[in-house]
C-alpha positions as CSV (number, residue, x, y, z in Angstrom):
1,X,22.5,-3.9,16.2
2,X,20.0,-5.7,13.9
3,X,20.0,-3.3,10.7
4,X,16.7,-4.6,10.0
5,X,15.1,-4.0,13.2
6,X,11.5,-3.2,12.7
7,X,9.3,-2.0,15.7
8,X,6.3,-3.6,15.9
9,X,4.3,-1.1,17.2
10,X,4.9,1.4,14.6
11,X,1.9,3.0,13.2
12,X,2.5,1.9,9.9
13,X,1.9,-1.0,10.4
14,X,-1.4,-3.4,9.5
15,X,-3.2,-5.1,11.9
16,X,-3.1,-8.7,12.0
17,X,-7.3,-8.6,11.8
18,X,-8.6,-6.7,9.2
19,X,-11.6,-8.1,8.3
20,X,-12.0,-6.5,4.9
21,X,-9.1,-8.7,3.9
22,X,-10.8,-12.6,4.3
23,X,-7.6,-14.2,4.8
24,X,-6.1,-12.9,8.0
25,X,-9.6,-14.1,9.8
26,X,-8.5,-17.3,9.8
27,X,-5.0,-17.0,10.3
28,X,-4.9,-13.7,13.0
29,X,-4.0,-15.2,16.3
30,X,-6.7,-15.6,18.7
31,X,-4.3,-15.5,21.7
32,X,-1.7,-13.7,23.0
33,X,1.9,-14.2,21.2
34,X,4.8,-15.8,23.2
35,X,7.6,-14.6,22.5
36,X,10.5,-16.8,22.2
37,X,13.8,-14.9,22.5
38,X,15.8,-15.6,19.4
39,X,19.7,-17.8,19.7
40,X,22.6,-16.2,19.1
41,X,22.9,-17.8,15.2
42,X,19.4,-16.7,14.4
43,X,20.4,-13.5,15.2
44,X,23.7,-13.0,13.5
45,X,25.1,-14.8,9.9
46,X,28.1,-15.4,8.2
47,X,30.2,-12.4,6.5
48,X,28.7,-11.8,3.3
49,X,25.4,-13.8,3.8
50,X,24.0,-12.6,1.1
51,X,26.5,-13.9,-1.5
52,X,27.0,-17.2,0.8
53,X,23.6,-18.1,1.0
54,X,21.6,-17.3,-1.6
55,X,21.5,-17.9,-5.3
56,X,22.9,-15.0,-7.6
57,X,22.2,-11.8,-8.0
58,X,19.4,-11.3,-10.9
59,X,18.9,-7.4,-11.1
60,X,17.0,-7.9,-14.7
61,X,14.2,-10.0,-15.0
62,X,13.8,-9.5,-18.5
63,X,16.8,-11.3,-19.1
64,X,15.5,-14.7,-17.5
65,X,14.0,-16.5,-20.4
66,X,15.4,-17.0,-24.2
67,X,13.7,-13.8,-25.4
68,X,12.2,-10.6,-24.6
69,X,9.5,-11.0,-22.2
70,X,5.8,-9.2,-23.3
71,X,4.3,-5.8,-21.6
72,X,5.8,-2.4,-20.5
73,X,9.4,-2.5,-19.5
74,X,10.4,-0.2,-15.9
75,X,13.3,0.5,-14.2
76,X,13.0,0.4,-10.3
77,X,15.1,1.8,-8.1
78,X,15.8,3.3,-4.6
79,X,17.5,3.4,-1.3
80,X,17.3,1.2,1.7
81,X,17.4,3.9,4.7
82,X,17.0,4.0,8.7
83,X,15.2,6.2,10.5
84,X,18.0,9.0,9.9
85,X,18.2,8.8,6.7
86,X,21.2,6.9,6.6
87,X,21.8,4.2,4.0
88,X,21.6,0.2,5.2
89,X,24.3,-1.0,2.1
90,X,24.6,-4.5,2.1
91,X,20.7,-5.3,2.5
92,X,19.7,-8.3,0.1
93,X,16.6,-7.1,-1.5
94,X,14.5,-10.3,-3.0
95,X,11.3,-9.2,-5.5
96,X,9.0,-11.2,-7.3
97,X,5.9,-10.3,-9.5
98,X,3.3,-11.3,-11.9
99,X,3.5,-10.9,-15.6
100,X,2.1,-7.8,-17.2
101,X,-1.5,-10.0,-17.9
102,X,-1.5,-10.6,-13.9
103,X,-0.2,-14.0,-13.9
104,X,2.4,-16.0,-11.3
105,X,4.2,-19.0,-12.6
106,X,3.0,-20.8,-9.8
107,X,0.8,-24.0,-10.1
108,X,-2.0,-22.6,-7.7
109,X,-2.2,-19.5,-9.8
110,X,-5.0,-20.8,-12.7
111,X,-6.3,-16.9,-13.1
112,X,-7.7,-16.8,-16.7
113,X,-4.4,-15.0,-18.3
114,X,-1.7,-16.0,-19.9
115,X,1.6,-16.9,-19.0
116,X,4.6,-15.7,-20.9
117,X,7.8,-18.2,-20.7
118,X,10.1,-15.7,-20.9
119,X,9.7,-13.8,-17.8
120,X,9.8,-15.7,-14.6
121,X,9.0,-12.9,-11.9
122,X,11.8,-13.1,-9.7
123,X,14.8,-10.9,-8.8
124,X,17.5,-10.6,-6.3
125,X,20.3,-7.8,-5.7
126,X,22.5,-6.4,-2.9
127,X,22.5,-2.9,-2.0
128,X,25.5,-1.1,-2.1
129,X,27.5,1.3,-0.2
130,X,24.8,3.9,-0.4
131,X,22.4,1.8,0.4
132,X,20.8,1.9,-3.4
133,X,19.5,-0.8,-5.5
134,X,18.1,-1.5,-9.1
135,X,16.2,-3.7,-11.2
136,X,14.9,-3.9,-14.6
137,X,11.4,-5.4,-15.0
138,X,8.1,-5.5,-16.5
139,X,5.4,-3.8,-15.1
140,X,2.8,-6.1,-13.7
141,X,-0.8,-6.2,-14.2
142,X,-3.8,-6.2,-12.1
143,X,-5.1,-9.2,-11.5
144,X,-8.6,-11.1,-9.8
145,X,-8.3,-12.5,-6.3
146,X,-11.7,-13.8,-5.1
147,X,-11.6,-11.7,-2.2
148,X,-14.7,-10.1,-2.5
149,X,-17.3,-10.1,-5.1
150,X,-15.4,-8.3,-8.3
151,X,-12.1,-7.4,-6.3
152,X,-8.9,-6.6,-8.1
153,X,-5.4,-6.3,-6.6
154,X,-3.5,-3.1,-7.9
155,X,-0.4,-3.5,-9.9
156,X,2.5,-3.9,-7.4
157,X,6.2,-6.0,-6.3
158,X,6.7,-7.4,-3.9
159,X,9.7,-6.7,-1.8
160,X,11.5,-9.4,0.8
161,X,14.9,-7.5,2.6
162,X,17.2,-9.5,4.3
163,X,19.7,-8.3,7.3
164,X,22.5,-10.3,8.4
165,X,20.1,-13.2,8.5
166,X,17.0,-14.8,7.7
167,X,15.6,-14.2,10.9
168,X,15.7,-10.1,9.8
169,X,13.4,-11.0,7.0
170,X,10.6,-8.0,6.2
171,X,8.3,-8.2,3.6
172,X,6.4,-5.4,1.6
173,X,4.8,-4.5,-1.1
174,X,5.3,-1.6,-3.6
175,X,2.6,0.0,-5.6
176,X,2.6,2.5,-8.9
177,X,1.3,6.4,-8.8
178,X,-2.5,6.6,-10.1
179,X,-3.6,3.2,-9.8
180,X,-7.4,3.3,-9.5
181,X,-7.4,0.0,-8.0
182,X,-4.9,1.3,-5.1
183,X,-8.0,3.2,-2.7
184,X,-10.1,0.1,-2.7
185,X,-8.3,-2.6,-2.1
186,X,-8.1,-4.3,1.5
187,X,-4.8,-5.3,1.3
188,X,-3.5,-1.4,0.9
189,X,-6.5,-0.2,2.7
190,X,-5.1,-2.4,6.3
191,X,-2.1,0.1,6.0
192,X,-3.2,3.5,8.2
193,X,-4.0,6.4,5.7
194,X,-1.1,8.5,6.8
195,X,1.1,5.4,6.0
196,X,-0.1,3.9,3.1
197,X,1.7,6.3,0.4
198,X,4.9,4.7,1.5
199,X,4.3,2.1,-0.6
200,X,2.9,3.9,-3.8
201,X,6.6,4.3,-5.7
202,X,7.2,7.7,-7.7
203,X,8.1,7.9,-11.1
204,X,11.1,9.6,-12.1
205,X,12.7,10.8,-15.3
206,X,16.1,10.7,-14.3
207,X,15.9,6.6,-13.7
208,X,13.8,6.6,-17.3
209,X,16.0,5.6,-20.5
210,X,15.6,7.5,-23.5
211,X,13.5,5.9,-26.1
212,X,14.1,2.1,-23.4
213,X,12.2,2.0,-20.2
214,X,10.2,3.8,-17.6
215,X,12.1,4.9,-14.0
216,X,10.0,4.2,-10.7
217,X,11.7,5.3,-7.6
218,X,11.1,3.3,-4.4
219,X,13.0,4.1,-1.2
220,X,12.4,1.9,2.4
221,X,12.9,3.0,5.5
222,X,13.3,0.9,7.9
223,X,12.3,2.4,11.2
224,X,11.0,5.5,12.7
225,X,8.0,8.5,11.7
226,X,8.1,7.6,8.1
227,X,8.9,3.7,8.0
228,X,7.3,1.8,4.9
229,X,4.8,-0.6,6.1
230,X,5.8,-4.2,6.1
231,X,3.5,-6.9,6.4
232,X,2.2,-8.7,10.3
233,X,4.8,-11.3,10.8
């Protein structure tokens, strides 16, 4: 069984048209899908794929550049779960972010902030037994994306899992608690109300480190009544 099976008719998830949000007007299809059943290799992977296939683990992404990287420094952790509320261990969990002034290191990004060499964005671990993971980070800022006349994307990560393969690739975002930029964006907005929470992470004093860092928890759920949105493949 795919571990990362998602349903595409759950009602968490966007539509592929939401016109608020400019970009998926032009890329929505326009005709029906076909469906192309998947081979037997795109389906299934080598034993430890994770570890095989990808670059190393990098759970702290202040540690990525030859000193400390500027802005607020979080913990973020959680669980990967199914619809039971049993854990998925094993689950490679890829994240990457802007700075804390709302900047990518990425050459189409020329937002009017600036970039800070010591943080890169990018993080990759493997969840474990019980299905729980864990980075170290710095919280990222809002930033403007020329959606819309003055629009503003919240703070948030985003989050790429990984089954046995790259064909069980889901992709999501995860927001902070409070964020006044969270009710009016389109991106979040495409998300049903009754879903969208699920990606609005909770802070937590037992992740925080006295007198270090800030604790966000973030748990995913794969399937079922309260599965985190992922994005329209």
């Amino acid at each position: 069984m795919d571990m990362l099976q998602y349903s595409p008719q759950s009602l968490a998830e966007p539509p592929s048209l939401y016109a608020a949000y400019a970009s998926t007007v032009a890329r929505s299809p326009r005709k029906p899908l076909i469906q192309i059943p998947q081979t037997l290799t795109e389906g299934t992977g080598p034993i430890n794929f994770g570890e095989k296939l990808l670059r190393p683990a990098v759970a702290d992404l202040t540690r990525q550049g030859k000193g400390e990287p500027l802005g607020e420094r979080i913990i973020v952790s959680g669980r990967v779960l199914d619809d039971r509320g049993r854990p998925i261990p094993h689950t490679v969990i890829e994240v990457w972010q802007c700075n804390a002034a709302g900047r990518y290191i990425h050459k189409k990004d020329q937002h009017d902030a600036p970039l800070d060499p010591n943080f890169i964005g990018q993080g990759r671990v493997i969840t474990d037994e019980e299905g729980r993971y864990r980075f170290i980070t710095i919280k990222p800022g809002a930033y403007p994306w020329r959606n819309h006349h003055n629009a503003w994307r919240p703070a948030h990560i985003h989050f790429s899992l990984f089954g046995p393969c790259f064909a069980t690739r889901l992709i999501t975002q995860m927001y902070f608690p409070g964020d006044p930029l969270l009710d009016i964006d389109p991106i979040a907005c495409a998300v049903p109300a009754d879903a969208r929470q699920r990606m609005v992470s909770h802070f937590d004093i037992n992740t925080t480190e006295n007198e270090w860092a800030l604790g966000y928890v973030y748990d995913i759920v794969l399937r079922g009544r309260d599965a985190t949105p992922m994005e329209n493949s």
